[in-house]
ROLUMNU-574058 format. One line per 10 residues: number of its first residue (from 1); their letters; for each residue x, y, z of C-alpha. Coordinates in Angstrom, 2 decimals, always signed. Layout:
N
NUM> A> X/Y/Z ~ ...
This chain:
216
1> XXXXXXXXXX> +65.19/+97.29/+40.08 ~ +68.88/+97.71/+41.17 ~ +69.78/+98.12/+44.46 ~ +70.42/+100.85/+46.91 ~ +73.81/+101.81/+46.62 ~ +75.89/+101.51/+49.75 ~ +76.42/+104.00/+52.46 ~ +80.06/+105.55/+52.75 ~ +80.04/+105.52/+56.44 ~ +83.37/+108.41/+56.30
11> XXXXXXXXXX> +80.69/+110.87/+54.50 ~ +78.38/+110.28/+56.82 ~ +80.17/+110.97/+59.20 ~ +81.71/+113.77/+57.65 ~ +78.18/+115.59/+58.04 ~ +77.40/+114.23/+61.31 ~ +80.50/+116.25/+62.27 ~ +79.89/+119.04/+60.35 ~ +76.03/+119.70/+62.16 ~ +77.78/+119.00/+65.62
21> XXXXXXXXXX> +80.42/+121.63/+65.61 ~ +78.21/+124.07/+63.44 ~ +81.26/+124.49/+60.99 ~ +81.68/+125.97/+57.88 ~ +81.30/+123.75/+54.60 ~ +85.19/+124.28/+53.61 ~ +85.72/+122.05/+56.81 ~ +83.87/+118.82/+55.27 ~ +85.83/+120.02/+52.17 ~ +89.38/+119.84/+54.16
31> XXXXXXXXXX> +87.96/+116.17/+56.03 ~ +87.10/+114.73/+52.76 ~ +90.37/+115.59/+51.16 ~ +92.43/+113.65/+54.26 ~ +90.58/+110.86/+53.78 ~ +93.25/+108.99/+52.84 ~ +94.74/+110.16/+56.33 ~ +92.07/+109.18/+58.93 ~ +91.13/+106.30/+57.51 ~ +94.05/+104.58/+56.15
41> XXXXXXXXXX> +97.32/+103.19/+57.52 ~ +98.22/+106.48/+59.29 ~ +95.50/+106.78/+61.58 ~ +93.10/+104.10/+60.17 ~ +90.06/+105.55/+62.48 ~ +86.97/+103.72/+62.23 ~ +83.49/+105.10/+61.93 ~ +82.75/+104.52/+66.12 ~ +85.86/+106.43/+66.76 ~ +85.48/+109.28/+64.66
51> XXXXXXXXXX> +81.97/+110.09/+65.93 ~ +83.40/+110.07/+69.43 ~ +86.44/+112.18/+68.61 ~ +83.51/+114.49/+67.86 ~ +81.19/+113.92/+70.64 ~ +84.24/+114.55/+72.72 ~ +84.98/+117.66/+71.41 ~ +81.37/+119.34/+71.45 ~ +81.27/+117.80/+75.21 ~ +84.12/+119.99/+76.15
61> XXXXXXXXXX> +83.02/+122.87/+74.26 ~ +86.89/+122.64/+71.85 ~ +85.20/+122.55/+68.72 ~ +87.14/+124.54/+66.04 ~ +87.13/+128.00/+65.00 ~ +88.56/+127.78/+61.40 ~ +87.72/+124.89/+58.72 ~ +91.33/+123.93/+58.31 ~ +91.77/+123.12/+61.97 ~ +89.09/+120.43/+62.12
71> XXXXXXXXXX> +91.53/+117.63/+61.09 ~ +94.04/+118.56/+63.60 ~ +91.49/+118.77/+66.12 ~ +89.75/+115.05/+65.26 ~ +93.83/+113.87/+64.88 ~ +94.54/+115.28/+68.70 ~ +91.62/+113.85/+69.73 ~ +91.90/+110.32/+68.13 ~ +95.22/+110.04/+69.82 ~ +93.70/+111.21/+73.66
81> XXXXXXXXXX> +90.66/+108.75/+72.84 ~ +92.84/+105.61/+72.13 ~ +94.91/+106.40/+74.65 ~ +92.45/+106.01/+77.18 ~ +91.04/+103.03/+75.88 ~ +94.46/+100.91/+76.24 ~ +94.32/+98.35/+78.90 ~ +96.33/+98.91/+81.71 ~ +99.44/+96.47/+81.63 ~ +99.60/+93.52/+83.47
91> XXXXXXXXXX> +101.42/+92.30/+86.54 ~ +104.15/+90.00/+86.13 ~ +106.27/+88.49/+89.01 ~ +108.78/+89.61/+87.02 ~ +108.17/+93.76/+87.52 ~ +110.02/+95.43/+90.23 ~ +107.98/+95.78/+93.25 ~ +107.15/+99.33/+93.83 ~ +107.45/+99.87/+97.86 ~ +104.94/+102.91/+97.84
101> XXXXXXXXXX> +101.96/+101.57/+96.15 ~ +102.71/+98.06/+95.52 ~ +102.11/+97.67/+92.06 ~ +98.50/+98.61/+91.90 ~ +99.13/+102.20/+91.03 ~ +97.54/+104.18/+93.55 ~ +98.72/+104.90/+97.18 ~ +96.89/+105.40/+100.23 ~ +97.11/+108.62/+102.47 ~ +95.62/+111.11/+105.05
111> XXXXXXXXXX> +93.70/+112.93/+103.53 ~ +94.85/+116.68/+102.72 ~ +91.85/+118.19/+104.99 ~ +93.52/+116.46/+108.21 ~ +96.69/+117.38/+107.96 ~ +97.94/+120.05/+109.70 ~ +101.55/+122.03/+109.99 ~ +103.16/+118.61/+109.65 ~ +100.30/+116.47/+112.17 ~ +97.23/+114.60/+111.84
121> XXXXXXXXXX> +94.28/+116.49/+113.03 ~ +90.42/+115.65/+112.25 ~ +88.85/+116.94/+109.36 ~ +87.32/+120.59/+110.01 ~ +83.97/+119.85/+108.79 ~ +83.18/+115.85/+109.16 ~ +85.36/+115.54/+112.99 ~ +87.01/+112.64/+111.69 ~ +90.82/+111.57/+110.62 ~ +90.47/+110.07/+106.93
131> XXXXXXXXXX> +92.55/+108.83/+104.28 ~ +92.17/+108.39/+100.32 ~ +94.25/+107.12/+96.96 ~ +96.28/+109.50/+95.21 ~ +97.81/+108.38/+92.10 ~ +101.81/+107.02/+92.18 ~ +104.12/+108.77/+90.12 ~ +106.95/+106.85/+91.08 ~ +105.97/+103.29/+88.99 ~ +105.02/+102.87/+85.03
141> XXXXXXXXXX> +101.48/+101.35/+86.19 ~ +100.95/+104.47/+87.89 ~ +102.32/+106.91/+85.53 ~ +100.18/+104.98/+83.32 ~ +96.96/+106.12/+85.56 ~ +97.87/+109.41/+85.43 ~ +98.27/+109.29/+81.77 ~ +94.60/+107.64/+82.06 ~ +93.66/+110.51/+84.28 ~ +95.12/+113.28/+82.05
151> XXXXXXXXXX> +93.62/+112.22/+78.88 ~ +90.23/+112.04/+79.92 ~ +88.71/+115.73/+79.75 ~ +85.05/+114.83/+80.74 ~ +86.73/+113.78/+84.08 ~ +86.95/+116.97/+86.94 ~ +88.33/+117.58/+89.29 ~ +91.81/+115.17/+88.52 ~ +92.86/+112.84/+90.84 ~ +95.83/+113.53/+92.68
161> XXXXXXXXXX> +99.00/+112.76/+92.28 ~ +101.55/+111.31/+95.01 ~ +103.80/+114.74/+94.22 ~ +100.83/+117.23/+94.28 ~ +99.75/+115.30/+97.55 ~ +103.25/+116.31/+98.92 ~ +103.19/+119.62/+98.01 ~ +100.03/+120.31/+99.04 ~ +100.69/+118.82/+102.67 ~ +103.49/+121.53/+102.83
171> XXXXXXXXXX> +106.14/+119.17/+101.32 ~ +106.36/+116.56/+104.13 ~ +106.10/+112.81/+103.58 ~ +102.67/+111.54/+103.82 ~ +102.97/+108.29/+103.00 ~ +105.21/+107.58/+106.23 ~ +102.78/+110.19/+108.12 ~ +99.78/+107.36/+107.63 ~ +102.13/+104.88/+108.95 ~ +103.09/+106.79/+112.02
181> XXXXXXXXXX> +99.40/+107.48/+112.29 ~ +98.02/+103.91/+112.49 ~ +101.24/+102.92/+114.56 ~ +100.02/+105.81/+117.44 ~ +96.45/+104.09/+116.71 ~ +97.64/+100.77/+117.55 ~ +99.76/+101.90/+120.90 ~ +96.68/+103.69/+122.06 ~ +94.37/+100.28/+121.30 ~ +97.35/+98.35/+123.31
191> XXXXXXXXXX> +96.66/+100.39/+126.35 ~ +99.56/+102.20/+125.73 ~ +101.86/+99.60/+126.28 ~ +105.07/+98.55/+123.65 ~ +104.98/+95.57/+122.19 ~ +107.62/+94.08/+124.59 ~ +105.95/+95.01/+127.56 ~ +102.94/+93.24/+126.59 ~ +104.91/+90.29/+125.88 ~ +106.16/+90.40/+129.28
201> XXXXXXXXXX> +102.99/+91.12/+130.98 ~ +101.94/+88.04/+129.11 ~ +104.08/+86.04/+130.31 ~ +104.14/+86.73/+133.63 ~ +100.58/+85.79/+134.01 ~ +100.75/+83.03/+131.50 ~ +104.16/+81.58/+131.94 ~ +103.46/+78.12/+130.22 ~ +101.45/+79.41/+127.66 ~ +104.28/+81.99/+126.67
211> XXXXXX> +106.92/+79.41/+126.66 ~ +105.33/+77.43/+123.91 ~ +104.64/+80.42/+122.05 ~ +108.33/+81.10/+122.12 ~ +107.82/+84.43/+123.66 ~ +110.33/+83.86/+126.45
């Protein structure tokens, strides 16, 4: 008895895709004919790949309306799949030092909701001053997070960017608003006192002490 001949994973895929998007046979027609496309050098897809180009494109309801567009659609979506999937690059000593986020990509603010006409104010609805990441736009590694961000269209609302941060706060600079912030936090927790008077007041009542310290 001969054996089972073995299965062409591409055609089986092919009608996978064809029962998920609901499309007309002349689309498995126009796959099968750019074979040579998808799964050679050009794009060289693979079988786990292709069947989550097409998940990802029933998910988001952008399935085609006419069989010739199904190969452009699966190419588009390849491209925003693999994309996605690349590791982030890595830090090297080396990489210019980006002042607003440091090189991790993502920079930390007051949050939109407590900001008001240029000043931090508590939040409307939770009485509280907060603060959250927006994405840098100002670095590769966090261009490369918005990229990231962009190219995944399961993921809603997007994460903000440093620039739509600004120009949602009316334009001002946030980024030195949060420092101003925790700098009127710590005055406050100092009993309102500069840093040079406490120094003084220290070492008026703890002369010795402040002379090793090197505070006088």
């Amino acid at each position: 008895m001969s054996a089972l001949p073995p299965t062409d994973w591409f055609l089986s895929w092919v009608r996978f895709h064809v029962t998920a998007t609901a499309a007309d046979p002349s689309a498995a027609e126009a796959l099968v004919a750019n074979r040579g496309i998808i799964t050679g050098e050009a794009w060289a897809a693979t079988d786990k790949e292709l069947r989550a180009c097409t998940a990802r494109l029933v998910a988001r309801c952008a399935t085609p309306k006419f069989p010739n567009e199904h190969v452009d659609a699966i190419g588009l979506e390849l491209v925003a799949l693999r994309k996605h999937r690349e590791p982030l690059p890595a830090l090297s000593p080396d990489d210019p030092q980006c002042p607003l986020c440091e090189g991790i990509g993502q920079v930390t603010v007051i949050h939109p909701g407590c900001v008001w006409s240029g000043r931090v104010v508590r939040h409307r609805t939770l009485g509280t001053v907060m603060t959250c990441a927006v994405l840098c736009d100002q670095c590769p590694r966090g261009r490369r997070l918005i990229d990231l961000d962009r190219a995944d269209d399961r993921r809603w609302p997007r994460q903000l960017t440093l620039g739509g941060y600004f120009s949602r706060i009316g334009g001002i600079d946030g980024v030195q608003l949060l420092k101003d912030h925790d700098r009127e936090l710590a005055f406050v927790g100092r009993g309102g006192l500069s840093d040079a008077a406490r120094r003084r007041a220290f070492a008026a009542e703890f002369p010795r002490a402040a002379q090793a310290a090197g505070l006088v």
